[in-house]
C-alpha positions in Angstrom: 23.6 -49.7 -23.0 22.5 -46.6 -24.9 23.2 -45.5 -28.2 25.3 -42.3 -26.2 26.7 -44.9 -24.2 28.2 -45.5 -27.5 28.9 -41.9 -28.3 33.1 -42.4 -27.9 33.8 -45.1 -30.0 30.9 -45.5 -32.1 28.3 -42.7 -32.5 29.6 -39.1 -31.2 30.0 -37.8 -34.9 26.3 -38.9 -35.4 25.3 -35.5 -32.7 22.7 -38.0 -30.9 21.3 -39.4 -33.8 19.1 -43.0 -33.3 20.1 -45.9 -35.3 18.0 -49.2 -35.6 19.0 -51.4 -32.8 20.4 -54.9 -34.4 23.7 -56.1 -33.8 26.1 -55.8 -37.1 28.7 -58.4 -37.7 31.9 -57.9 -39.4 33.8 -60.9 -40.3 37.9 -60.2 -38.7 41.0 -61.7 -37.8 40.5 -62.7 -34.2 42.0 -65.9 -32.7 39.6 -67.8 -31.1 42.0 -67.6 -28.1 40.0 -64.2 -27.7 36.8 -65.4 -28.0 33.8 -64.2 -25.7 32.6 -61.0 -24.0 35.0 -58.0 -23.8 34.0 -55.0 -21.5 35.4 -52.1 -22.8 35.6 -49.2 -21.1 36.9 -45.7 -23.2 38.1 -42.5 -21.8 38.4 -39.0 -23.2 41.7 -37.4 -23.2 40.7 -34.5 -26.1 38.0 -33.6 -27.9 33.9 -32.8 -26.7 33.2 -36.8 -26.8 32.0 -38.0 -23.5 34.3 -38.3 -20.4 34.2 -42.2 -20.1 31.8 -44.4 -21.8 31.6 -48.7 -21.7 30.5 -51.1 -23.7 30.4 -54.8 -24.5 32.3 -56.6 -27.6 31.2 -59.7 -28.1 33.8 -61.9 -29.9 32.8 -65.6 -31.6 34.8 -67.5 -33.9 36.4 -64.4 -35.5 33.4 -62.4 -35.2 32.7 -59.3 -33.5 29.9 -57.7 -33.1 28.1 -54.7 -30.8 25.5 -56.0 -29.7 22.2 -54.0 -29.9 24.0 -51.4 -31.7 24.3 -51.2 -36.2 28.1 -51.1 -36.1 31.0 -52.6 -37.9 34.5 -54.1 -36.6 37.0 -53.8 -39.6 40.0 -55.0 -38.5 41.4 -57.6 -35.9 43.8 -58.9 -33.5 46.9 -60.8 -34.3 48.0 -63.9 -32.2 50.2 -62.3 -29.9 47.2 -59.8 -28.4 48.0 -56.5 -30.8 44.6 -54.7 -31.7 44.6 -52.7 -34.8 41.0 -52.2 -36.0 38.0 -49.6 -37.0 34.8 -49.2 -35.7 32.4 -47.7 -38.2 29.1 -46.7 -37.9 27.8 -44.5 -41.4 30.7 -42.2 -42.2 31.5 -42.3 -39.0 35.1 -44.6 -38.4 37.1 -44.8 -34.7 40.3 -46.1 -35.5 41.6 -47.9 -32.3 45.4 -49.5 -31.6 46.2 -51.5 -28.5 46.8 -54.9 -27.2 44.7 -57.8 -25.9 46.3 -60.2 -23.0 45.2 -64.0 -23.2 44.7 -63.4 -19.0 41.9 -61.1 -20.2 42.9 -57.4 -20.5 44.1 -54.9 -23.0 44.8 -51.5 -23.5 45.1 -48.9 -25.9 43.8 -45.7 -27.5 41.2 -44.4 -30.4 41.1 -41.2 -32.1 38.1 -40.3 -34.4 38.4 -39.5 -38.0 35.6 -38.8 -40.5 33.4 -37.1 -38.8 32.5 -33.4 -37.8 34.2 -33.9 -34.3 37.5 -35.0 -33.5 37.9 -36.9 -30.2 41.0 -38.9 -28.5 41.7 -40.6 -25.6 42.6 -44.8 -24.4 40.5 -47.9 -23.6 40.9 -50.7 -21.2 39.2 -54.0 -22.0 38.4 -56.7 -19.4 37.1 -60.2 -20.4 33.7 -60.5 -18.8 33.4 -64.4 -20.3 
C-alpha cells in the first residue's frame, strides 16, 4: 500500500503529500469480538478523490491502527457491529458510519470534512484474519 492508496480515506486533502511511514495507534471502543485484520475497500461516489482505493485496519484489543501509514482512528464500534468513527491524518478528518458483522463484513459510507476537497462515497470491509 501507498500513501495515494490511502488518498480516499486518509490523505486526498494532503494533494500527494508524503508523510513518515510508522503506524499511529488510537486507543477506541472496539470489542475484541472485532479483533484482527480488516480489508477495507472505499469507493467514490462524489468528489475528485480516487475511484476505489483499499487498505488494511488492523484491530487488537481495542486498538486500531494503519499500518505503515501516520494516521489516527477516533472513534469505534459498538457491540452490535455499528461503526461511527474518524480517520485523521493532520487537519485532515474522514468521518465514516456503517456496520461491522461478527461473520466478517461491513458496510458503510465516508464523506470528507476539513480539508480543501470534499469527497463521498461507501466502504465495504472483509475480515482478512
Amino acid at each position: 500500500m501507498t500513501p495515494t492508496g490511502l488518498l480516499v480515506l486518509a490523505t486526498c486533502l494532503m494533494a500527494g503529500a508524503l508523510k513518515p511511514a510508522y503506524a499511529a495507534t488510537k486507543k477506541v471502543r472496539v470489542p475484541n469480538q472485532y479483533d484482527g485484520s480488516w480489508n477495507i475497500a472505499a469507493t467514490t461516489a462524489q468528489g475528485p478523490c480516487s475511484a476505489t482505493t483499499t487498505y488494511v485496519v488492523q484491530i487488537k484489543d481495542s486498538d486500531a491502527s494503519v499500518p505503515g501509514e501516520d494516521i489516527d482512528v477516533n472513534g469505534g464500534v459498538s457491540a452490535n457491529g455499528a461503526v461511527q468513527a474518524t480517520i485523521v491524518q493532520g487537519s485532515n478528518r474522514v468521518p465514516i458510519m456503517g456496520t461491522l458483522s461478527l461473520k466478517g463484513s461491513g458496510t458503510g459510507t465516508w464523506r470528507t470534512s476539513g480539508g480543501l476537497v470534499e469527497c463521498s462515497g461507501s466502504w465495504s470491509a472483509k475480515r482478512a484474519g
